[in-house]
N, C-alpha and C positions, 0 to 999 in steps of 0.2 A: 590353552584352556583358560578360561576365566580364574582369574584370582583373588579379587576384590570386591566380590559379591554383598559387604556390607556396605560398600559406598552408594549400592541403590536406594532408593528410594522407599524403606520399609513398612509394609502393611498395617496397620494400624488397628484394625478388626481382622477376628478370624470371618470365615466364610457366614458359620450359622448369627456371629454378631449383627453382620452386614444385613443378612435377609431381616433379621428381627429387627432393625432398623427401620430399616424398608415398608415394611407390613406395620410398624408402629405408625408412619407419615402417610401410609396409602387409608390406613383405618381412621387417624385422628386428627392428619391435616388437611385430608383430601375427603373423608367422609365417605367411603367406598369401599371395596371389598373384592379378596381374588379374582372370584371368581364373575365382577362385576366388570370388574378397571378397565378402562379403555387404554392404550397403545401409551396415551399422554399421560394419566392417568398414572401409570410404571413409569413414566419418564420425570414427571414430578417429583413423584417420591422417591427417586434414586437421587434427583437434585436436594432437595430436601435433608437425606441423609448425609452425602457429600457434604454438603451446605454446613453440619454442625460442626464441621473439622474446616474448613473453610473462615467461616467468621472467627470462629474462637481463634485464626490466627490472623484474622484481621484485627483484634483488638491484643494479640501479644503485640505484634507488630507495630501498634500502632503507641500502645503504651511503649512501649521499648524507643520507639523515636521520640517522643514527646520529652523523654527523661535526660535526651541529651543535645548538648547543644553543640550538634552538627549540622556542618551542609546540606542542605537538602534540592535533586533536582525536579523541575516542573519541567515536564515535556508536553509543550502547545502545538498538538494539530488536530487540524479539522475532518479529518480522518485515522481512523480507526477498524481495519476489516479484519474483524475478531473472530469471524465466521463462529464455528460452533465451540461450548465450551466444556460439555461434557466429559468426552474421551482427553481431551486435554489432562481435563482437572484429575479425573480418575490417572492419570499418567504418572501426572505429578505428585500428587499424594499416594503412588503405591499401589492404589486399591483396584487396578483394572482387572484384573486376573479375578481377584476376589469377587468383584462386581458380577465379571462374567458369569462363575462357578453359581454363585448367588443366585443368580437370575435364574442360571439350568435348573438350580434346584427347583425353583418356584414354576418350571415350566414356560417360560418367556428365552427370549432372543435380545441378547443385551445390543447387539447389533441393530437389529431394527426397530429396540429402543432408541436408538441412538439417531436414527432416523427422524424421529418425530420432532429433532429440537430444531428451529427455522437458524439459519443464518444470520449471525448479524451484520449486517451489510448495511455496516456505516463506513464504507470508504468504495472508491472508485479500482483501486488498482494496487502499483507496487507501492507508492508511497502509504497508502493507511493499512495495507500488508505490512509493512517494515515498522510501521508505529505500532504493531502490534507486537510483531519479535521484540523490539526492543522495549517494550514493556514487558514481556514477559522474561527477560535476561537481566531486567531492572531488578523484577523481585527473587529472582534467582541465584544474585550477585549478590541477595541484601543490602541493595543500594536505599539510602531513604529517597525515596520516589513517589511521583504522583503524574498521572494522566490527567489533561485536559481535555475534551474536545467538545460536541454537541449530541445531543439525547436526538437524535435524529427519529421522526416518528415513521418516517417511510425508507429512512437509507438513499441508495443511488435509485434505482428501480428492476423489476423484474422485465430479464427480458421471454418476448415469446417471438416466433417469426411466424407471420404470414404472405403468402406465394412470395415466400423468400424473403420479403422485407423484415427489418428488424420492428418490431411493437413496443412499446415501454407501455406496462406497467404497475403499477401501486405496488410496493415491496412492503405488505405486513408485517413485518418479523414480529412486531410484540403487539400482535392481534389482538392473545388472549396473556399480554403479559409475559414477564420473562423469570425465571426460576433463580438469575444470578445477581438481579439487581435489586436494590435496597434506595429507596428515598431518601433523603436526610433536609429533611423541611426546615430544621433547624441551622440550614447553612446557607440559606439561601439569600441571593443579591440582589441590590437593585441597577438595573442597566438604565442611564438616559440617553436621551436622542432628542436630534433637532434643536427647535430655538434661539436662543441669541446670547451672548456672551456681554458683559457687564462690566465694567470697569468700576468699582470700590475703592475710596476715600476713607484709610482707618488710619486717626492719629498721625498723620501726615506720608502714611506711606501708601501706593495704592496696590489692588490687586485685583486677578480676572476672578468673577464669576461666570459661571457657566449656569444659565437660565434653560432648562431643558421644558420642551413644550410636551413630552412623553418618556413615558418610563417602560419600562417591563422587570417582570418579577424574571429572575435566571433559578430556577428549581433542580437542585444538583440528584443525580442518579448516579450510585457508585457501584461500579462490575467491580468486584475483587478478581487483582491478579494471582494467582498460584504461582509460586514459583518451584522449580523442581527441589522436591524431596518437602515441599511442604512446610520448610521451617520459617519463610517470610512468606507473607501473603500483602503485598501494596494492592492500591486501589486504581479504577481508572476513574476519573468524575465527569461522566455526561451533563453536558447541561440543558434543560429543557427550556422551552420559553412562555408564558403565561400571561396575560394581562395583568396589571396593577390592578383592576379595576376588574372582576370577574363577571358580574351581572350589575346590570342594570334597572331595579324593583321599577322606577317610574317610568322608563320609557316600556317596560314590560305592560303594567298595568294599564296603561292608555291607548294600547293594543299595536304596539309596536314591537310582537312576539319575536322576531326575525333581529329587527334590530338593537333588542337589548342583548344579543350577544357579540355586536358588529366589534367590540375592540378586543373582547377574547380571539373569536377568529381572526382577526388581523396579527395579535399576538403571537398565538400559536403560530402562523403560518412560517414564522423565525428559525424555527426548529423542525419543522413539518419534512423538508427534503435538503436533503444531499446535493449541491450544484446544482438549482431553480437555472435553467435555462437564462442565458444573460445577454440574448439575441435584444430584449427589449429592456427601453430605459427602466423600466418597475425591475425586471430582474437584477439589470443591476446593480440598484438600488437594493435588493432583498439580500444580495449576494456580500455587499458592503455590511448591512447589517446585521448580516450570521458572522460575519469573522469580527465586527468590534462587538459582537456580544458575548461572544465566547471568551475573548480577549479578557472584557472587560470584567467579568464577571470569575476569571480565573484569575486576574491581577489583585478581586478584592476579595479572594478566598486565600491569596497566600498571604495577602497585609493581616486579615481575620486573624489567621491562624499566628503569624510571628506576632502582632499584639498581645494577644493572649497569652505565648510564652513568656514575653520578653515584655511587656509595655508598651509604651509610647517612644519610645527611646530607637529612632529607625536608623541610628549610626551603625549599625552591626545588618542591618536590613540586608544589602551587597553581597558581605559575607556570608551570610547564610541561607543564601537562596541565590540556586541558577536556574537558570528560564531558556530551554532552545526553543527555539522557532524552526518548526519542522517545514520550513520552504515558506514561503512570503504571505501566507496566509495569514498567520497571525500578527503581521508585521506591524499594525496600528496600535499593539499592545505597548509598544517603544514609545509613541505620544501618550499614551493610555498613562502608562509608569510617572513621564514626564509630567503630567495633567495632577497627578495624584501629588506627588514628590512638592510642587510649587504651588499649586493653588491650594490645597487642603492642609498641607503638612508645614507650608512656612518655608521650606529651605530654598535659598540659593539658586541661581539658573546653571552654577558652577557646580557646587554640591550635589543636584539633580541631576545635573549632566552623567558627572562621574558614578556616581551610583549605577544610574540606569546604562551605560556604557559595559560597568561592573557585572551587571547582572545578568544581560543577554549574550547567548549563543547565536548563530544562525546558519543551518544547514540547505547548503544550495542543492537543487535536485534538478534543474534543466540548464540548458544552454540557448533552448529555443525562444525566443524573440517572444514570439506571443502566449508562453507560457509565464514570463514577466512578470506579472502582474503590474499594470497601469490603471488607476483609478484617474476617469474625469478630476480635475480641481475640483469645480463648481458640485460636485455629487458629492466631495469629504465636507466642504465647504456648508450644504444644507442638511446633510446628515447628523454633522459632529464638526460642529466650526468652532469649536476649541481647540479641536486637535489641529483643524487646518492653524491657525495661527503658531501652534507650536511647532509646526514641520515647517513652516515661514524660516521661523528664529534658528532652528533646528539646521536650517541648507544654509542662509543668512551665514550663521557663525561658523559651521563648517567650511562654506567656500573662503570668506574672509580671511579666518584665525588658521586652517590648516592650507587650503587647497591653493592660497595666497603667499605662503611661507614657502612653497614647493615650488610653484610655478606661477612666479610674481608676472603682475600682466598679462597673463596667456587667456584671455578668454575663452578661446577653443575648448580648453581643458575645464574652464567651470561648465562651461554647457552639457558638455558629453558627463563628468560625474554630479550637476543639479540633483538636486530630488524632485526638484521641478521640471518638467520637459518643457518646452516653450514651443507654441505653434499655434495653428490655428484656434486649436481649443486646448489651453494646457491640464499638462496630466501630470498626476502624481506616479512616481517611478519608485516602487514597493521595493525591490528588488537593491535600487540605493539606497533606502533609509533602514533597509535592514542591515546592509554592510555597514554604514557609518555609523547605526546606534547598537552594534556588537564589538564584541572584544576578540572575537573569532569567528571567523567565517570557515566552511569543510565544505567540500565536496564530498562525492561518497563511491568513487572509485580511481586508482593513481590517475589514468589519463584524464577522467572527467576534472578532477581538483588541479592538475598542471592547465588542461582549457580554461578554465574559470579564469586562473591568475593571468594568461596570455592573451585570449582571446573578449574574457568575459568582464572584466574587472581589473587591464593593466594597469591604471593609473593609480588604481585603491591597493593596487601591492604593490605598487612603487612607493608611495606615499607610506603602506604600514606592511614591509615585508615580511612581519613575522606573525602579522592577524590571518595568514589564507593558511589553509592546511588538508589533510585528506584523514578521512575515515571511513575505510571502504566497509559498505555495506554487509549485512550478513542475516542468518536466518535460524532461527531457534530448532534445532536438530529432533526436539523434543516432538516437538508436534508436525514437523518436515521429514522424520525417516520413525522412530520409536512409535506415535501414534498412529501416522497414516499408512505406516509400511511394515505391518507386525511381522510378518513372512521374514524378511531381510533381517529388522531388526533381532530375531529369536536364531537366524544363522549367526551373524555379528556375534551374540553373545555367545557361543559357541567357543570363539577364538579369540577375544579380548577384554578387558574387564569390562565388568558390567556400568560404571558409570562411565561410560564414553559420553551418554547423549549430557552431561556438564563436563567431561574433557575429550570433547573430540579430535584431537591432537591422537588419539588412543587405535582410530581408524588406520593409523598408517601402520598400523602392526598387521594388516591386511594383505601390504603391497607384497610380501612374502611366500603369498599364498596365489598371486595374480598368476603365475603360470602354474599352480597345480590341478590336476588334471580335475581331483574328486571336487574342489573346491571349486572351480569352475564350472560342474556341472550343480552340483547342488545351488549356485546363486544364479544361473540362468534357467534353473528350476525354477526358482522361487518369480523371477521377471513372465515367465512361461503362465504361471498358475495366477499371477495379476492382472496379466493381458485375458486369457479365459475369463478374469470377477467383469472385465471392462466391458466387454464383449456383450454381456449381457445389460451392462446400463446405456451400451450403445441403443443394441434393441428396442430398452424401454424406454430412451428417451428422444430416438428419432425412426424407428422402426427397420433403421438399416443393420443388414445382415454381416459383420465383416470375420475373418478369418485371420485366431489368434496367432498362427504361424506366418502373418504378414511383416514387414515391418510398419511399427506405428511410430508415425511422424508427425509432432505436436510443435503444434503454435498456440500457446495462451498467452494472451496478454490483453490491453486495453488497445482498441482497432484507432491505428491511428497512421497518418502517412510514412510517418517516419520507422515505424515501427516494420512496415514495409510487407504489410502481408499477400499487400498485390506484387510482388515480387514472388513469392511463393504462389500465387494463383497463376501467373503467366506460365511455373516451372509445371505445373501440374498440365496444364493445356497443353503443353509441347509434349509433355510422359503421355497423353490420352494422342495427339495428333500423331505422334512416332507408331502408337500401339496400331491405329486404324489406317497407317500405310502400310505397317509394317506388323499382321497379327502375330509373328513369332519375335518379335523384337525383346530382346531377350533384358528383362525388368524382374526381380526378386518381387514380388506381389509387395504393395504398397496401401494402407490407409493412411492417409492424411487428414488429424483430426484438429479442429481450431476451436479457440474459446476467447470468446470478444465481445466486448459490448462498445457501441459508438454512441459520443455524449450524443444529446438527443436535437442540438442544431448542429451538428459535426455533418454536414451533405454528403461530402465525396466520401467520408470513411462508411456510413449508413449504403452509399453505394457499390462498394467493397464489398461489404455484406452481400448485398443484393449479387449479385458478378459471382461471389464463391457460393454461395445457394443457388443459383441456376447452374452452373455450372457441375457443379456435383449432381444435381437431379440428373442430368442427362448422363453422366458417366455410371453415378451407381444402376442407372438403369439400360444399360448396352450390354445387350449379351455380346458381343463379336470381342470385346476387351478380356472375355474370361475372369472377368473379378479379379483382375490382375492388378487395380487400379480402383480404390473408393476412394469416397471424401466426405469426414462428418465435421459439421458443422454443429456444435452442442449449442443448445441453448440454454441462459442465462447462468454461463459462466459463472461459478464462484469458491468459495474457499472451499465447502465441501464436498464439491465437486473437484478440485482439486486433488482434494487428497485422496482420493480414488484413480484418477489420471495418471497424476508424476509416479506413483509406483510400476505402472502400466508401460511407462514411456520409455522407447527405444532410441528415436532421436529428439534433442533438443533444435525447434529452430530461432535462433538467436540473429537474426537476417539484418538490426537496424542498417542503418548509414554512418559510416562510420566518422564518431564526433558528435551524434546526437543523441546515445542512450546513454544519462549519466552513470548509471551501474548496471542497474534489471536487477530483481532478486528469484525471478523463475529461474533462468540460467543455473544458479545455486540448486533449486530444490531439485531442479530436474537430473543434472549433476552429482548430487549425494545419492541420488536414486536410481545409477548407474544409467541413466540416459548419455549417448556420446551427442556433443555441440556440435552443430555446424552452424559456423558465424563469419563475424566479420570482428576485427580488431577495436572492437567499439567498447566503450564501459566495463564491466565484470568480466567481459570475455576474454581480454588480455592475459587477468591477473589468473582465470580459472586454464590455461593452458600453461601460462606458467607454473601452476602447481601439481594439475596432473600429469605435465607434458605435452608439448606438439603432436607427440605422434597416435595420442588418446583422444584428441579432437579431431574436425576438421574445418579450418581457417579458409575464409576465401576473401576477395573485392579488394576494393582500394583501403586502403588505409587515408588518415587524416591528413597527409602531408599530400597523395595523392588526389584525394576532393578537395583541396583548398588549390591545388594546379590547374587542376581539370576548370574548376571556377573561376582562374583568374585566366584561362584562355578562355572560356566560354563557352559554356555549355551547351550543347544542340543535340536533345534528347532525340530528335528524328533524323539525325546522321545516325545512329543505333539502330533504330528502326531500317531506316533503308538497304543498311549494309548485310544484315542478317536474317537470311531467306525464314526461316524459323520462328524467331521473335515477329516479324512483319504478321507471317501467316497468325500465326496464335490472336497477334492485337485484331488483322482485320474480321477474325472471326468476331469477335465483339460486336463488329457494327452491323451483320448480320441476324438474321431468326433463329442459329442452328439451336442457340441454348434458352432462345426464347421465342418457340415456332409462332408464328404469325405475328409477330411482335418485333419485328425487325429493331434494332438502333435500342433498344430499352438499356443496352449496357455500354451504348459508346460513350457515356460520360468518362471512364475509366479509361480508355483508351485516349480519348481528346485531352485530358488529362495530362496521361503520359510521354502523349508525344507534344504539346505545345509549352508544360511546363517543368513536370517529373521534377518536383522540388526535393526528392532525396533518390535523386540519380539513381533508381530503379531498372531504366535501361543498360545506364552502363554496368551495370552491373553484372545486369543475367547471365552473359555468356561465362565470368567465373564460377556464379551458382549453379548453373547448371554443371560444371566439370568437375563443381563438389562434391555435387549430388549423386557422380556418377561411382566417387569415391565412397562414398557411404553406402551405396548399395555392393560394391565392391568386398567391404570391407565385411558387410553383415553376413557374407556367402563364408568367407573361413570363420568358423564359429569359432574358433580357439583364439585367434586373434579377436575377435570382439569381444567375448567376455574377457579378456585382459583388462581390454581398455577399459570395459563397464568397470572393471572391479576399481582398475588405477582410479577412477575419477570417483568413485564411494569413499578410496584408499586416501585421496587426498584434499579434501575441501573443508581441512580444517580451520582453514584462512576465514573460511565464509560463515563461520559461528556469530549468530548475533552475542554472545556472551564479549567476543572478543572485542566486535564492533564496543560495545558500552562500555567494555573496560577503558578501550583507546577515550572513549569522551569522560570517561571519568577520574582517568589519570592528565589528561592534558586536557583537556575544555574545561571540566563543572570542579574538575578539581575536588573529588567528594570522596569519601571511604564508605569502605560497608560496614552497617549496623548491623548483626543479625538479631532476631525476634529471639526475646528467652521465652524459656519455655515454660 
């Protein structure tokens, strides 16, 4: 039984406070009236009220850091997928409960208040998911912290499908405005671009100027973070983009309506969207200039701010500000630092150096080649040819003074670690100048961070073996089992103390309970009565019928080759080809539901799409299969849609190739949420059977040492194909009309694909996934043994707490303590 019940997060208003609250912002901020108010209207004004407990600890908070002279860390990415903030915020500060009763009183549905607030979907996937947890563990831990990223006016995009293809688009979210953000006009930058670089003759010594032929205004938007129990509240700081130069009075008056706003528009378009398509040279170009404006414009809000403390005096600069770099995006902030440090500030190429070496973190997050990042020379060169000259000096003295002291005369070895690539058209190699102008580099799960050192990066941990390290990812419990899974969470509290969701180390007081019979039934109740809530947003959101007593077998994530969802679509085609030779073939009923969006020049993955949307049309509609077998396909995936799902979810499918997913953090949620894995030995999934145990998952495929054999004999994806009667039949169905009558060949791209290149060995694989799969259904038939394992894997994912992840970077990376907010 719970013992600790004052470690939660305590209410702050009684119930009748709350409502008078509520009714004071719906009357006097919002101008409107009970029995008026629209949906939004109550959704306002509950932000509203929230909101006054909210800021007032954004300025304890913010007074409380200001007063001391600590460390403070900046966390730089370009993503952010904050999804909604409501039920969060209410979590955190206590008041959810209260909220609800609140609401009953007044006659509303706090629930489908909660409904009305849009997504913010400023990020693509796991990684601006994970810069969310760990800002939200930031202020939890009362770490002094600060977000950077971009005020993104459309996000990534909304998806929709039509006859199956994926659609993008316009993602409104702050249509009509957002309820959590706050302008601060008073902190605003100015970002330059282009032009030409100067050389100055002062008093006999010289130095660069930078001649910028354009500017932009960076206009900061701050989300306040909540952290659990409400006593630190940090911020996140979007930045917007704005012309210098808003309108134009003369070229207006002389009737050039259209064009006196031509450099606004060009401005804004900086901040307008989330990954601008970069198929063409202007994209790439737009794409360069969202990451050095954010950069930039967040390099001159932390100088802002230590001035003001401190002075002019930037010896202590180092010391008290650390900077990660959430994957190579932000990586031109390292010239950026540089640019500041010697052309404005006066110091040293020496003193610069060490500083900014001092000050950067850098968290790697792929191993994949073209996920890299490589900028054209000649595009940093017209964009920002300051910097180019300083990433010159930058690889110049690196190769020289270190990579020359290591391995005298080895040209080989300057080539491959260059930050220069040399070739037909040289590229800048982001990915190096972020290792070399950091003081640590992390992976973010053990196998991913040992490939990095081996595979990715051996000569730069040779050269500094104790710069590479690991910090496996993780995921804030708060808003992954407590918000989105009240059911679970209100059993949990039952049997353990009530602040688990800040020590979830507290879940393993669970595994004690995994084989009692009542416990057992009451948490595959609660999995039973989430699958029913699903069931129904199935209905409303693709009109497909499925059955809660099925198993539901989910793949979300971002549709990508590696990620391997056409490995799942193949297994699905042989469960549908087995049923229709065989109608008694004996199959526990199965929906298989996916959530995916593909970038919007990403061909073959847009075609995966296509291939699992037809392909489901024709199953969910065969009667002779007995509804033994569906397939949804949700559309435009996202957080809070999530959080509806992974409480729902029976299995996790975790399918990558193993060696290519550096952690995954769905794995995690779906895992605390007593989903069992079936995977392969890739990123998170290692460390997540290690901690629930092998025999609570199910593992299948090659492992790493096995795809790197398989590769260096040579791969021949249609020796797979021809050997296995099965696999054959399934692919040559593809090239046929079954699942697109009169339309023969519409989905052999996928199969052509597979058998001429199968870049993440999807064939060899199959025949273990399927012997998985056979295991999983196997296993869901003795219920007593399943809910074990559901329970073991809730019981044990206290490894995967984003709180834990930022403590590891806070005690060995940023090297920082926590402030807490007085009160």
């Amino acid at each position: 039984m719970a013992t600790n019940l004052s470690a939660a997060p305590q209410p702050q208003l009684t119930v009748p406070q709350f409502k008078e609250s509520v009714l004071k912002h719906l009357h006097s901020t919002l101008g409107t009236y009970e029995e008026k108010a629209s949906q939004q209207a109550w959704n306002q004004a509950i932000a509203a009220a929230i909101n006054e407990f909210v800021y007032d600890g954004v300025s304890r908070t913010r007074k409380t850091h200001a007063g001391k002279g600590t460390r403070a860390v900046h966390y730089l990415s370009l993503e952010f997928l904050m999804g909604r903030l409501m039920s969060n915020n209410l979590q955190n500060l206590g008041l959810y409960e209260i909220a609800d009763a609140a609401m009953t009183d007044l006659g509303q549905s706090l629930s489908d208040i909660l409904e009305e607030e849009p997504d913010m979907a400023l990020g693509n996937g796991g990684l601006g998911r994970l810069a969310a947890c760990f800002i939200d563990s930031m202020a939890t831990l009362s770490l002094p912290a600060i977000g950077y990223g971009i005020h993104y006016e459309h996000g990534l995009f909304r998806q929709e499908f039509y006859k199956g293809r994926q659609v993008e688009r316009p993602d409104e979210w702050r249509e009509f405005g957002s309820s959590w953000e706050i302008c601060r006009p008073e902190s605003q930058q100015t970002v330059k671009l282009y032009g030409y670089v100067e050389t100055v003759y002062e008093q006999g010594q010289s130095r660069k100027v930078w001649r910028p032929s354009r500017t932009l205004r960076a206009i900061p938007w701050d989300i306040p973070i909540v952290g659990y129990g409400g006593q630190n509240v940090n911020i996140l700081r979007l930045w917007e983009s704005r012309a210098d130069k808003f309108f134009d009075w003369d070229v207006f008056n002389s009737g050039g309506y259209l064009d006196a706003y031509a450099e606004s528009v060009q401005a804004e378009t900086v901040s307008k969207v989330l990954y601008p398509n970069d198929e063409t040279e202007a994209g790439k170009e737009l794409r360069l200039i969202q990451q050095y404006f954010f950069s930039a414009a967040s390099i001159a809000d932390v100088m802002r701010r230590y001035k003001s403390a401190h002075g002019n005096d930037l010896s202590k600069f180092a010391e008290l500000n650390a900077m990660q770099l959430n994957d190579t995006h932000p990586a031109i902030a390292i010239p950026e630092l540089m640019r500041i440090l010697v052309d404005e500030e006066g110091f040293t190429w020496h003193d610069a150096w060490t500083m900014t070496r001092a000050t950067f973190a850098y968290t790697n997050h792929t191993l994949l080649p073209e996920a890299l990042e490589r900028w054209p020379l000649k595009l940093i060169e017209k964009v920002l040819p300051r910097h180019m000259e300083i990433i010159f000096e930058i690889n110049s003295r690196f190769l020289q003074d270190e990579v020359e002291a290591k391995w005298p005369g080895d040209d080989a070895v300057k080539r491959k670690l260059s930050i220069i690539e040399e070739g037909s058209a040289q590229m800048v190699r982001m990915g190096n100048l972020s290792a070399v102008g950091s003081h640590t580099v992390n992976g973010v799960a053990q196998i991913h961070s040992e490939l990095v050192k081996k595979d990715l990066f051996p000569e730069l941990n040779a050269l500094w073996p104790t710069k590479f390290t690991n910090v496996t990812n993780g995921i804030t419990p708060r808003r992954w089992m407590k918000a989105c899974n009240p059911r679970l969470s209100s059993l949990i509290e039952k049997h353990v103390d009530a602040d688990w969701p800040r020590y979830l180390e507290k879940l393993s007081g669970l595994k004690a309970l995994a084989d009692d019979a009542a416990f057992q039934k009451d948490y595959m109740a609660v999995k039973q009565a989430n699958k029913e809530d699903f069931v129904k947003v199935i209905r409303e959101l693709t009109g497909i019928e499925v059955s809660a007593d099925a198993i539901f077998d989910v793949q979300i994530k971002r549709l990508h080759e590696y990620k391997r969802q056409h490995l799942n679509l193949l297994h699905i085609m042989a469960l549908y080809r087995r049923l229709l030779i065989d109608p008694n073939y004996d199959l526990h009923p199965r929906v298989f539901i996916f959530g995916a969006k593909a970038a919007p020049g990403y061909r073959l993955a847009k075609e995966i799409i296509f291939a699992i949307n037809k392909v489901a049309e024709k199953i969910n509609n065969d009667v002779r299969i007995n509804n033994k077998l569906k397939v949804v396909f949700l559309p435009n995936y996202r957080v809070s849609l999530a959080e509806k799902l992974i409480p729902a979810s029976d299995v996790s499918e975790q399918i990558s190739l193993a060696g290519k997913e550096a952690s995954g953090t769905g794995n995690m949620k779906l895992a605390l949420n007593g989903a069992i894995t079936i995977g392969t030995m890739d990123g998170a999934n290692i460390e997540i059977a290690e901690e629930a145990g092998t025999d609570n998952v199910v593992i299948f495929g090659m492992e790493v040492d096995d795809v790197e054999a398989l590769l260096a004999k040579g791969y021949q994806p249609a020796d797979y194909y021809r050997s296995n009667d099965e696999l054959k039949a399934v692919l040559d169905w593809l090239d046929g009309d079954f699942f697109t009558p009169g339309e023969p060949g519409l989905l052999s791209e996928v199969k052509r694909n597979l058998i001429e290149s199968d870049s993440f060995m999807v064939l060899a694989d199959f025949e273990a996934y399927s012997e998985a799969q056979k295991k999983i259904d196997t296993l869901y038939r003795d219920k007593k043994a399943w809910a074990r394992a559901a329970i073991m894997n809730t019981a044990s994912l206290a490894k995967f707490n984003s709180d834990r992840s930022i403590q590891d970077y806070a005690e060995n990376i940023w090297h920082i303590k926590a402030v807490p907010a007085k009160s």
